[in-house]
C-alpha positions in Angstrom: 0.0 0.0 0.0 2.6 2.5 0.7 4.5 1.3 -2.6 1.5 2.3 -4.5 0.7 5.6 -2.6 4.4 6.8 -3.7 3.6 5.9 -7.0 0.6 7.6 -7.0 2.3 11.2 -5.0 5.6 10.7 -8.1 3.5 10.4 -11.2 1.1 13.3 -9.8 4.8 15.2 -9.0 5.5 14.1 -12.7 2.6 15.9 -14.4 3.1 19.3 -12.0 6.8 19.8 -13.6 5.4 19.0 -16.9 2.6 21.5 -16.6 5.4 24.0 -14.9 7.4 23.5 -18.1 4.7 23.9 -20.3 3.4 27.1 -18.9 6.6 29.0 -17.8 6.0 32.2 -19.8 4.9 35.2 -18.0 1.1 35.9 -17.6 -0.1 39.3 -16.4 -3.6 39.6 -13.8 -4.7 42.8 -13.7 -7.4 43.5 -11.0 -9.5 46.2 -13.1 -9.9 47.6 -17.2 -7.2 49.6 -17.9 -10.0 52.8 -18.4 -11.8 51.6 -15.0 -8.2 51.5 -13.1 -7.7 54.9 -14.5 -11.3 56.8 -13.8 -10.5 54.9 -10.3 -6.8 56.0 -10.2 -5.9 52.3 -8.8 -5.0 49.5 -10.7 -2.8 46.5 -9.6 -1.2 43.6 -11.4 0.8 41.0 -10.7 2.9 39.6 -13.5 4.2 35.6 -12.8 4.7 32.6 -14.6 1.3 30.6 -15.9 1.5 28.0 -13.9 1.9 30.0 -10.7 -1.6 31.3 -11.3 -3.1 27.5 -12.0 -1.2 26.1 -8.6 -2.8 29.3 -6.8 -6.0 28.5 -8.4 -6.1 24.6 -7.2 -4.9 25.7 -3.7 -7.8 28.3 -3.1 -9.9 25.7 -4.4 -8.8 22.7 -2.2 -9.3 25.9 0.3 -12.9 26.8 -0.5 -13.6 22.7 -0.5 -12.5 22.2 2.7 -14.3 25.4 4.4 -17.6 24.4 2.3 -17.2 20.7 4.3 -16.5 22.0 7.8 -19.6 24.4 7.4 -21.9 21.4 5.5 -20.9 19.0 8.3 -21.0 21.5 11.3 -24.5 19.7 12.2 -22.8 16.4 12.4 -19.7 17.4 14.6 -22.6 20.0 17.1 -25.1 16.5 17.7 -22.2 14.1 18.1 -20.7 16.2 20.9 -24.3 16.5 22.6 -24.6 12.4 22.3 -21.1 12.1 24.0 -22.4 14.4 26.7 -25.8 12.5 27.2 -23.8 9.1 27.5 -21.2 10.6 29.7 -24.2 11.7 31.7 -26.0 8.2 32.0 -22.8 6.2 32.5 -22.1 8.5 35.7 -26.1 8.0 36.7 -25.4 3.9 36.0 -22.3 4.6 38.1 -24.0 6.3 40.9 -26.9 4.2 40.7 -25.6 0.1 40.4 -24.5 -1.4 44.0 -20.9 -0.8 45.3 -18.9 -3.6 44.7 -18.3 -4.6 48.4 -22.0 -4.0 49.4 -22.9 -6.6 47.5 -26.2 -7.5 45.4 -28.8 -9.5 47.8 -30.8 -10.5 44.2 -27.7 -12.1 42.9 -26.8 -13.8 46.7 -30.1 -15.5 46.5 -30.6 -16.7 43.1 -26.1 -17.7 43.9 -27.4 -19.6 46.7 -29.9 -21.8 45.7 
């Protein structure tokens, strides 16, 4: 299993560096219109390689994924906490309720001694 799961993590390596390669020429991202940035008198750009912007694009998507879950499963996580507080609560009544060990259970001395 952990032969294959290296396999898996080099040949995914593998196509990043191809796709690196493949897109190393410079890509500008401008914010605004040029006319809008100058009406506005603000305008910023950033100028990287391609791929920079398609690795920042997967990572703040794996980002939005992964707050969208928490949020979608926030129900789950809220009524297994109240379920572990319940059963916390009734092992502690069955605790304080069942017959101390040296006390002894008349029911079970009777039915022991017949």
């Amino acid at each position: 299993m952990r032969l294959i799961k290296l396999i898996v993590l080099a040949l995914i390596a593998i196509v990043m560096i191809v796709v690196a390669v493949a897109n190393i020429q410079p890509l500008t991202l401008r914010l605004l219109p040029d006319d809008l940035a100058r009406l506005l008198g603000f305008n910023w750009e950033a100028t990287l390689p391609a791929f920079a912007y398609l690795l920042m694009a997967a990572i703040v998507g794996l980002l939005f994924g992964f707050v969208w879950e928490w949020v979608r499963e926030h129900k789950h996580r809220a009524t297994a906490v109240q379920e572990r507080r319940e059963r916390v609560r009734l092992e502690q009544e069955v605790q304080r309720v069942s017959p101390s060990p040296e006390k002894g259970d008349d029911v079970l001395a009777l039915l022991e001694g017949r």
